[in-house]
C-alpha positions as CSV (number, residue, x, y, z in Angstrom):
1,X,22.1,-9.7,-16.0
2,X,19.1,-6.9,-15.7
3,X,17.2,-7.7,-13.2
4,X,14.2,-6.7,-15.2
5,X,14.5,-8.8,-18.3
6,X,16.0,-11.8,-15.9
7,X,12.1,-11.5,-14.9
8,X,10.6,-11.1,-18.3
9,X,12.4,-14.4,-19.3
10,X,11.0,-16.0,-16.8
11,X,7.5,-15.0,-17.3
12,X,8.0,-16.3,-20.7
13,X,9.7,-19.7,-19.8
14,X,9.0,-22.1,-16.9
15,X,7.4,-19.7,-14.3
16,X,4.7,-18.4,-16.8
17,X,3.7,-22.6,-17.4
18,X,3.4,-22.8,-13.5
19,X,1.5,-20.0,-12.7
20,X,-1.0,-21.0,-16.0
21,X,-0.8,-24.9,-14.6
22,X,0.3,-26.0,-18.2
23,X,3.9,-27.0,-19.8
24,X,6.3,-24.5,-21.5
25,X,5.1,-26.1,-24.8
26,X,1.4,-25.8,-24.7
27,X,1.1,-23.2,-22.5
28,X,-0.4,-19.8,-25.1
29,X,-3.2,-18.8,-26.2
30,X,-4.4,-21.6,-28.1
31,X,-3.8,-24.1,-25.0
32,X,-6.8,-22.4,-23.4
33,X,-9.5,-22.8,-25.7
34,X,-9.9,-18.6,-26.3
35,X,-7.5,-17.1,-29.0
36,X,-9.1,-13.6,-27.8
37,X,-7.1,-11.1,-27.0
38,X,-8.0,-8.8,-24.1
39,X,-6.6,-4.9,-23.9
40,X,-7.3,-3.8,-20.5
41,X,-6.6,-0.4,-18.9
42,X,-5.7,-0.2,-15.3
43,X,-6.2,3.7,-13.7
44,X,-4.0,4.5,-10.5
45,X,-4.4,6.8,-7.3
46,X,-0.1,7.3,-8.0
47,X,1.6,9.4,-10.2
48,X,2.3,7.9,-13.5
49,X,5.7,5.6,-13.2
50,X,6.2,7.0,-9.7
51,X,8.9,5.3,-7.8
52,X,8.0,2.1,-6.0
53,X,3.7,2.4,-5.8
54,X,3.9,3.8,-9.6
55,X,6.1,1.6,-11.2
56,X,4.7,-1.6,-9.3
57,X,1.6,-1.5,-11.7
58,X,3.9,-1.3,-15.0
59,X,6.0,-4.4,-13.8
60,X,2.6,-6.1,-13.1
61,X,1.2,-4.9,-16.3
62,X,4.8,-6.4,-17.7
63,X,4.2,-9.4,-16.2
64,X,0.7,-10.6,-17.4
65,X,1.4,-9.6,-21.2
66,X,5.1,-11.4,-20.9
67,X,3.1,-14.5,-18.7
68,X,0.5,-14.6,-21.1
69,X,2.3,-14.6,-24.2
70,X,0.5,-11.0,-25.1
71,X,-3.0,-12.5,-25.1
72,X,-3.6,-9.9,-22.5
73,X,-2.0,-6.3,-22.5
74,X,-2.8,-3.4,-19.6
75,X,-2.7,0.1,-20.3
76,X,-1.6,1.7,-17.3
77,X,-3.0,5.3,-16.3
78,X,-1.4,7.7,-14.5
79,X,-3.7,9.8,-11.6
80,X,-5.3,12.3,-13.5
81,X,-4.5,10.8,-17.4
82,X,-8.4,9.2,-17.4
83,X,-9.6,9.6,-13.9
84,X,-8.9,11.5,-10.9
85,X,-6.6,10.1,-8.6
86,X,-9.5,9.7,-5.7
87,X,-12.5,8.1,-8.4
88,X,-10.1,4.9,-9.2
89,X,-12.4,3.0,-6.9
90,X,-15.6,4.4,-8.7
91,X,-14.0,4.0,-12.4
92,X,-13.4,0.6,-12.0
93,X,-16.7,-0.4,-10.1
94,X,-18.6,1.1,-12.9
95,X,-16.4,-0.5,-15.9
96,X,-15.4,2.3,-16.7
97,X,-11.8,1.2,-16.3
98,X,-11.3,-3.0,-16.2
99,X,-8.7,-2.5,-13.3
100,X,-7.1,-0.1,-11.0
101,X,-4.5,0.3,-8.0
102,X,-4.5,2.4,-5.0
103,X,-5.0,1.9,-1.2
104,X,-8.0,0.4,0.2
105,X,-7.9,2.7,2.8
106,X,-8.8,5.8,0.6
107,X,-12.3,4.3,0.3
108,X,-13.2,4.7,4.0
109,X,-16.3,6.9,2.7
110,X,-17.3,3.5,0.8
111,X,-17.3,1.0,3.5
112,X,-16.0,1.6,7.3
113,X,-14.3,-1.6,6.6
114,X,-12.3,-0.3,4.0
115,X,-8.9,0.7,5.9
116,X,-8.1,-2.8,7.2
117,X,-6.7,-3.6,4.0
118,X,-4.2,-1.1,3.8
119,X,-3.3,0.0,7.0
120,X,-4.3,-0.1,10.9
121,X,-2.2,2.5,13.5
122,X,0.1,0.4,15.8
123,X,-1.7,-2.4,14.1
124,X,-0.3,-5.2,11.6
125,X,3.1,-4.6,9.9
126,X,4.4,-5.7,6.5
127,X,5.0,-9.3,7.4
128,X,1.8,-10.1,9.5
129,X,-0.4,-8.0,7.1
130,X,0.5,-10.5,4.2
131,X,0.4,-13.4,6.6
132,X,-3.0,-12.4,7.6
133,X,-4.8,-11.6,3.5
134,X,-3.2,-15.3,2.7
135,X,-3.1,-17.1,5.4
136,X,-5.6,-15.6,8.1
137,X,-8.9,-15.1,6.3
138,X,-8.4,-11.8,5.3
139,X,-8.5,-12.5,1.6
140,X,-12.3,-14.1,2.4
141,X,-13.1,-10.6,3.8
142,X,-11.9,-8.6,1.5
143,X,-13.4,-10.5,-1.7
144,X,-16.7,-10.5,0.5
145,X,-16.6,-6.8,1.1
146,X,-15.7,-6.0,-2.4
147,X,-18.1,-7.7,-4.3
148,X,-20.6,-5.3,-2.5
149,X,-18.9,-2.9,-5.1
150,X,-18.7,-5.0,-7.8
151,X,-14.8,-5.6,-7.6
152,X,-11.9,-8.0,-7.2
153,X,-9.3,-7.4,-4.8
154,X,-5.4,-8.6,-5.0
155,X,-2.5,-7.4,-2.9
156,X,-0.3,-6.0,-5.3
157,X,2.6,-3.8,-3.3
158,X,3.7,-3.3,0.0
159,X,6.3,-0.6,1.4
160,X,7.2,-1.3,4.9
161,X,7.1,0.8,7.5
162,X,6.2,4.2,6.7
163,X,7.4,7.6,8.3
164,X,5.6,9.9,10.5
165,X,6.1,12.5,8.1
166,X,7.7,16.0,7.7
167,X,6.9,18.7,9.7
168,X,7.9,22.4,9.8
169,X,8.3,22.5,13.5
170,X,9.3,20.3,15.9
171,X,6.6,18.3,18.2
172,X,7.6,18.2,21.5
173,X,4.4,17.6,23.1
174,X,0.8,16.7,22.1
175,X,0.1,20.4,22.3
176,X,2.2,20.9,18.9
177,X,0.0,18.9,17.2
178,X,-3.0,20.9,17.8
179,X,-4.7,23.1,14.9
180,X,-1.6,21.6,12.9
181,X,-3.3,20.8,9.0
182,X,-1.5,17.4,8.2
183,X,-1.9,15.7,4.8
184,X,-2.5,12.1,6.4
185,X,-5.0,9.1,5.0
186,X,-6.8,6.7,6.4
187,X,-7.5,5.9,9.7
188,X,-4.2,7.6,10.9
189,X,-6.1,10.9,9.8
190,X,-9.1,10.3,11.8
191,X,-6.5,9.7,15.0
192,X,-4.8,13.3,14.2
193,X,-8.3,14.6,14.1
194,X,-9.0,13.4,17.5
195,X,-6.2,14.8,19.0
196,X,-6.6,18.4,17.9
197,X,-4.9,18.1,14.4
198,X,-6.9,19.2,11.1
199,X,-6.1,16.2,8.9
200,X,-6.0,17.2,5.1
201,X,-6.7,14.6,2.6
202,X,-4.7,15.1,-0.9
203,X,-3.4,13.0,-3.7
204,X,0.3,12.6,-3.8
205,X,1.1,14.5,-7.0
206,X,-0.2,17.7,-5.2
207,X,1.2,17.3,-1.4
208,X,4.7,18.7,-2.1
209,X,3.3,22.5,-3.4
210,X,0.3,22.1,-0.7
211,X,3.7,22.1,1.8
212,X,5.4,24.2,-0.2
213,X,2.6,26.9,-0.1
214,X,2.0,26.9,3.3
215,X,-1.8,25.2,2.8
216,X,-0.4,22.5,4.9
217,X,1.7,22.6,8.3
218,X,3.1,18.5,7.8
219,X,2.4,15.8,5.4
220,X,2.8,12.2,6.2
221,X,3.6,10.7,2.8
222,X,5.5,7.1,2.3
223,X,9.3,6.9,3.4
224,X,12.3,8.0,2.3
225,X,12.7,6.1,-1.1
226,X,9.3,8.5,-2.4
227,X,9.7,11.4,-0.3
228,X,13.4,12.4,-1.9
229,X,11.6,12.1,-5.1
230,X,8.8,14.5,-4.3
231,X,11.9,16.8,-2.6
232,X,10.2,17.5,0.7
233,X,13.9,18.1,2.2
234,X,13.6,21.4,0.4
235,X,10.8,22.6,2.3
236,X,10.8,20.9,5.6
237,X,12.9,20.9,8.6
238,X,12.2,17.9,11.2
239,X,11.2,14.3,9.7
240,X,9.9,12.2,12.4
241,X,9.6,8.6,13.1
242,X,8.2,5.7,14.0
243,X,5.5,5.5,11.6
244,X,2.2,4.6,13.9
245,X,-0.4,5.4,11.6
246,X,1.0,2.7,9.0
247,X,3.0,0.1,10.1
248,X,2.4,-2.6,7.1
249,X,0.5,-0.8,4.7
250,X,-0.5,-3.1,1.3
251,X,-1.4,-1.4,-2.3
252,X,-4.5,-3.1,-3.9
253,X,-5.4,-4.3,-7.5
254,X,-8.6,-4.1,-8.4
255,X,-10.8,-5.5,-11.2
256,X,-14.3,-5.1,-12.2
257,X,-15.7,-8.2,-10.9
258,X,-17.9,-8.9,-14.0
259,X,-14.8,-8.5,-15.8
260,X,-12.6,-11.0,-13.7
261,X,-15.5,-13.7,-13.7
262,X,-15.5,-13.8,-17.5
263,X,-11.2,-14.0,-18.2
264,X,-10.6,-17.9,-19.1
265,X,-9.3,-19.6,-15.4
266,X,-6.2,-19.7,-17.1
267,X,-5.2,-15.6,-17.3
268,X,-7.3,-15.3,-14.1
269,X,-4.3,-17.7,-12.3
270,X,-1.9,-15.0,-14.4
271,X,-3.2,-11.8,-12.9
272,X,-3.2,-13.8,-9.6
273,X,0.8,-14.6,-9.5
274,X,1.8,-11.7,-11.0
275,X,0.0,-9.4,-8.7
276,X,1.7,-11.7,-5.9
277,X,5.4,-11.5,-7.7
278,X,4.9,-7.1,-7.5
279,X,3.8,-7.6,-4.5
280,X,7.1,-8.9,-2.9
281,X,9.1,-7.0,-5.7
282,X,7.6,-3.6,-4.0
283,X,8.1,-4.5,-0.6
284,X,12.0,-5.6,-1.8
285,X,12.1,-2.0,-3.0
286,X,11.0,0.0,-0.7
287,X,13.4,-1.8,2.1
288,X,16.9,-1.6,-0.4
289,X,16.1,1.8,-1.1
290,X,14.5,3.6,1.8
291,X,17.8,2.8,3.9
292,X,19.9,4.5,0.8
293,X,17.4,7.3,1.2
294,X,17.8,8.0,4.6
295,X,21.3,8.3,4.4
296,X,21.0,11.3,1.5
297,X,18.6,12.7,3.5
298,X,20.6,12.9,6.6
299,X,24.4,12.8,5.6
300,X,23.6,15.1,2.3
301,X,20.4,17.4,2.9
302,X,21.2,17.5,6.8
303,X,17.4,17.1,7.4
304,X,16.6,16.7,11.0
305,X,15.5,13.4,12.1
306,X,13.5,13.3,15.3
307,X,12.2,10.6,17.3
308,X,8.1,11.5,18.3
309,X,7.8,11.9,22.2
310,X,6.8,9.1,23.9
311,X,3.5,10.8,25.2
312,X,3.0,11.7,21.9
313,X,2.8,8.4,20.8
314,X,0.5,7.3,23.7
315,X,-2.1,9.8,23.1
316,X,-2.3,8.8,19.7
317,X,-2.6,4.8,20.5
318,X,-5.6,6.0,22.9
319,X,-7.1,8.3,20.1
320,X,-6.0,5.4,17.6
321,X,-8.0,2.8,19.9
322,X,-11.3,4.7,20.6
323,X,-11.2,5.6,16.2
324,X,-11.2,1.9,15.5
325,X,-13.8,1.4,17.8
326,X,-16.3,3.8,16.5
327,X,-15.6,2.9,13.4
328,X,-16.9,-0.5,13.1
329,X,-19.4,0.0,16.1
330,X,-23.3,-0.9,14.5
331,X,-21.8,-2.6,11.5
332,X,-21.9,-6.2,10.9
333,X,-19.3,-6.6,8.1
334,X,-16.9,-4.2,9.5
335,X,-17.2,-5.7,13.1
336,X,-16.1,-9.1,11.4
337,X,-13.3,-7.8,9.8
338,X,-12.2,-6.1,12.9
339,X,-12.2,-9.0,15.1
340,X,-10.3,-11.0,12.4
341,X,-7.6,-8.7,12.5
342,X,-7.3,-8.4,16.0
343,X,-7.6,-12.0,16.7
344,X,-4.4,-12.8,14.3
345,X,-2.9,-9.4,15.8
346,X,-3.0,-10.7,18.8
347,X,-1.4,-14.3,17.7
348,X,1.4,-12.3,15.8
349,X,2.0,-10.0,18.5
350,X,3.0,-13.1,20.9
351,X,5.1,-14.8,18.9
352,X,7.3,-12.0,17.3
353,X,7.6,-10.2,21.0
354,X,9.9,-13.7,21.2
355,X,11.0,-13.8,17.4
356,X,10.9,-11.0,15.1
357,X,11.0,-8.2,18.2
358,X,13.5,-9.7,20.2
359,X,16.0,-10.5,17.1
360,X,16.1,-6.9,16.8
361,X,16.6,-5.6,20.0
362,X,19.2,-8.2,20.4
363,X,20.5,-7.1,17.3
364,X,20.5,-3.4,18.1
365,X,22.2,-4.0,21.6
366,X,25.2,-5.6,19.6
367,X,25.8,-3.8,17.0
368,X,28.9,-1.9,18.1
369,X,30.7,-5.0,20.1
């Protein structure tokens, strides 16, 4: 059965009554009391229907209409169809759009704060970063940052692990890396910046001819699922791994926060469960089809895949260190959200060096016996 309309059944059967907290034969429009109908438009930072981070906010957008028996329907907008790519954030403070999805960390400029959400170098990865929005406070500090700006925040896709991106030359010491322009976000850019590097900052839809062109030297973009799809195998020798500056990054829904407060509870606990479905469904994604990626990439395209130099990798945890610190130093809200994350960092980190960590290494050491 397609996997697809396996879900849609089950928005419209027993899972859509659970997440609305009614049963399959009340739960509509007329259960809750408001027969209105509400056509929303969500605008994105992603191409439109982009692999994995694009098509996450049409399943979503799938979901709440199918969940809600089409009391509520979501236009989604490409980067660029109604708003640039980088003003999602501002479009959807301002009402201009009822919802949009992108990466918190994009909005550094808006709040120091900001990045956590997404993404930390050598900080929380894909598992602990859920753990800690759900079950570690971070969702409290997140809504409390956000309603600064008039918003509602959701988790609403995740992709693993990135790369460290592509590069036209290989980096053999920390020297390479300076004067290199880099198309890196977040707080990963601010670490390239501090070790020489000219971070570039560019919507996805226009990294590949930036590369191409020769505006850029390397562009750190998602993994290999999205990167074969932008083709950056055709113009880039050496990909490089691990992926320090985003170990776990989340995608975030966003909603106008006078909008949210006026849905009926019942289509607000829709948006909720089907923002936390896509979320999982991404994640499933990206880690099924990154590892068919990398095999094209490798066995097919014969791109180069390099490991970055271990002292490398500790100058930029140093840089990466001193970034974070300046960056919530003199600010209340962002110093509380920095010592949440470290404090459940520093939990996770104990546990997994004797759960997650070790399985793999054990794992790895085994393979071939």
């Amino acid at each position: 059965m397609d996997r697809r309309k396996f879900v849609s059944t089950l928005g419209l059967g027993s899972a859509a009554a659970l997440a609305a907290g009614c049963s399959p034969q009340d739960c509509g429009p007329a259960a809750e009391g408001d027969g209105q109908t509400y056509r929303w438009r969500m605008v994105t930072t992603w191409p439109k229907n982009y692999p994995g981070v694009g098509t996450g906010p049409e399943r979503f957008a799938q979901l709440v209409e199918a969940m809600s028996g089409g009391q509520m329907r979501i236009r989604v907008y490409g980067a660029g169809d109604l708003v640039p790519a980088f003003e999602t954030f501002d479009a959807v403070s301002q009402g201009s759009a009822e919802m949009g999805h992108g990466a918190s960390y994009y909005w550094r400029g808006k709040h120091p704060a900001t990045p956590f959400f997404t993404a930390v170098p050598f900080g929380l990865n894909a598992q602990e970063m859920n753990a800690w929005i759900s079950r570690g406070g971070g969702q409290k500090l997140w809504d409390d940052l956000y309603a600064g700006f008039n918003l509602k925040p959701f988790r609403a896709g995740c992709t693993g692990t990135q790369m460290a991106g592509w590069y036209n030359k290989e980096i053999n010491s920390l020297a390479d890396l300076r004067g290199l322009r880099i198309r890196i976000p977040g707080l990963g850019g601010e670490v390239m910046r501090k070790v020489g590097a000219t971070p570039v900052q560019l919507p996805g839809g226009e990294v590949y001819t930036a590369m191409q062109t020769g505006a850029i030297d390397a562009a750190e973009w998602v993994g290999p699922y999205n990167d074969i799809t932008f083709g950056f195998q055709r113009i880039a020798r050496y990909y490089y791994y691990p992926g320090w500056q985003e170990p776990g990054p989340l995608l975030e829904l966003i909603i106008n926060l006078e909008k949210w407060q006026a849905l009926p509870p019942r289509l607000q606990t829709i948006i909720e469960a089907a923002a936390l479905a896509v979320n999982q469904e991404v994640y499933d994604e990206y880690t099924e089809r990154n590892a068919a990626a990398l095999e094209e990439l490798v066995d097919k395209h014969k791109v180069q895949l390099r490991r970055l130099p271990d002292d490398v990798i500790d100058a930029l945890k140093v840089a990466s260190d001193e970034v974070l610190e300046t960056l919530v130093s003199g600010n209340a809200q962002a110093e509380a959200v920095y010592d949440s994350y470290r404090a459940f960092e520093k939990r996770a980190v104990a546990y997994h060096a004797i759960a997650e960590e070790a399985y793999y290494q054990i794992r790895t050491r085994t393979r071939d016996l």
